[in-house]
C-alpha positions in Angstrom: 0.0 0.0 0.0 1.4 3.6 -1.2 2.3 5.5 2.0 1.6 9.9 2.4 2.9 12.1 4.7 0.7 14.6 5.7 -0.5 17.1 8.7 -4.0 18.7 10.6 -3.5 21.2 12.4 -6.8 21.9 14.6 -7.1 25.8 15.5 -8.6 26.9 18.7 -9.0 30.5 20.4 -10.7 31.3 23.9 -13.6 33.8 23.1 -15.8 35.2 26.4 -14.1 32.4 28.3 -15.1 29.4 26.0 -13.1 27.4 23.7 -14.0 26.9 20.4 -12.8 25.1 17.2 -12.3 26.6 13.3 -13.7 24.1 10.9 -13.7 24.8 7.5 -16.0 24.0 4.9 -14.6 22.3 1.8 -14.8 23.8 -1.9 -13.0 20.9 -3.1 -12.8 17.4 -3.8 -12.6 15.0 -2.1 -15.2 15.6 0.7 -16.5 18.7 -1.1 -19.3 20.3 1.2 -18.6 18.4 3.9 -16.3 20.4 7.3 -12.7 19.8 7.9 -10.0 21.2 10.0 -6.6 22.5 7.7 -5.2 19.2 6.4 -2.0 19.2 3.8 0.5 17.5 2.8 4.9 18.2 3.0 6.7 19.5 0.5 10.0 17.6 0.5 12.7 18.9 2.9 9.8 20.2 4.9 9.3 19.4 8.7 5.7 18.4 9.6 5.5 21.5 11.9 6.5 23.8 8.8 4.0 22.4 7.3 1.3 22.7 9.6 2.4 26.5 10.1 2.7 26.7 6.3 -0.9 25.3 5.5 -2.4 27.1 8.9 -1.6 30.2 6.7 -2.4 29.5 3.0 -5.6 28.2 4.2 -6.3 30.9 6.4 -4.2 33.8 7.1 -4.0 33.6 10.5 -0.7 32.7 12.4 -0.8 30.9 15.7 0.4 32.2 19.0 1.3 28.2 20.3 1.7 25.2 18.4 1.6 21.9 20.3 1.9 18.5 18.5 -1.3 16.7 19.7 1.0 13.5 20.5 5.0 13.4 19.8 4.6 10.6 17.0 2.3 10.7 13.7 -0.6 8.0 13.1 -0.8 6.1 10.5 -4.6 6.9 9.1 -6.0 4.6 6.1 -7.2 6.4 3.3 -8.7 5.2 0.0 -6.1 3.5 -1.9 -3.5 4.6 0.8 -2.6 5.1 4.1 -1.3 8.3 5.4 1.5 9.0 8.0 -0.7 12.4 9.7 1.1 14.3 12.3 -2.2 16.3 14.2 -1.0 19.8 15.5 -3.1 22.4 18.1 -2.8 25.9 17.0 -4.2 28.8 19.8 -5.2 31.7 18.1 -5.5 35.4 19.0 -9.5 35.6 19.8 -9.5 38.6 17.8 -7.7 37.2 14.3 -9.7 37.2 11.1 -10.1 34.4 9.0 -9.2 34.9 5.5 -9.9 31.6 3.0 -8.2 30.3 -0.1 -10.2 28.7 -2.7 -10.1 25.4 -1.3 -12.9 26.3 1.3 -15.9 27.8 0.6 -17.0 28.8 4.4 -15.6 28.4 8.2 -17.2 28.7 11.7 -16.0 29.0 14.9 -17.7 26.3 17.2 -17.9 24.8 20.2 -15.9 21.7 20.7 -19.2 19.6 20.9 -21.4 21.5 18.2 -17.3 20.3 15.9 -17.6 17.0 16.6 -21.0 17.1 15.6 -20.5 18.6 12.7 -17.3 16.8 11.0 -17.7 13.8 9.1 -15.5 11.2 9.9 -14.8 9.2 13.3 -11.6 9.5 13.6 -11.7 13.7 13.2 -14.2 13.4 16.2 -12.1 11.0 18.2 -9.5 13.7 17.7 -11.6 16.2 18.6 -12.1 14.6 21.7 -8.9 13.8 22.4 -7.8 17.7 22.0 -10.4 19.0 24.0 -8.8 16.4 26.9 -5.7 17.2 26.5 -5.7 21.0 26.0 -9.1 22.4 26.9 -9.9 20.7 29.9 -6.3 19.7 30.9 -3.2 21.0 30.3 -0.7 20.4 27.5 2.4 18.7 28.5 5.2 21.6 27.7 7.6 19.0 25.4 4.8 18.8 22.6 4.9 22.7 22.1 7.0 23.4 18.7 6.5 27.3 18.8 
């Protein structure tokens, strides 16, 4: 089976003392319509953090005040035809920072972490979800998975 390498980088901010998630609607195939954190792949030399950072920004203009790694080693994820080596990343943003999409997303909302992982599509994004809000919402993130 062909093997990717590719990253998610989940954005969160803390508005009027509530977390809440950025999904973004796809304008795009595969999964067109449907609501997805920032996904990419790396371009070669590239770390996986760059990456995330890199992507965080084409797909929406923002740049993140932390950056955690949501565990220190990628999972492998099967796709169709493919597996893919993801490395998840947690990016807090400035409560204030406007989104600004490319063309691969036609829409975005900032939600709650329960109204996200009713809105995303696949289990594995809402076990992630779940996961995140754990680890960083409800607990606190252990200091060696912060890259920035």
């Amino acid at each position: 089976m062909n093997t990717r390498t590719g990253v998610a980088s989940i954005l969160l901010r803390v508005r009027r003392g509530s977390y809440e998630v950025l999904l973004l609607r796809r304008a795009t195939q595969p999964f067109y319509g449907e609501w997805f954190a920032i996904e990419g792949g790396l371009q070669p030399g590239e770390q996986a953090h760059e990456a995330a950072l890199r992507e965080i920004l084409e797909e929406t203009c923002l740049v993140p005040e932390r950056l955690y790694r949501e565990t220190p080693l990628p999972r492998v994820v099967p796709s169709a035809g493919y597996e893919v080596l993801l490395s998840v990343f947690v990016a807090f943003i400035a409560p204030d920072a406007e989104v600004t999409l490319n063309e691969e997303h036609s829409d975005y909302q900032w939600l709650q972490i329960a109204q996200a992982i009713d809105r995303v599509p696949l289990p594995a994004q809402k076990a992630t979800l779940r996961r995140i809000e754990s680890t960083f919402v409800l607990g606190v993130p252990p200091e060696q998975l912060r890259v920035l």
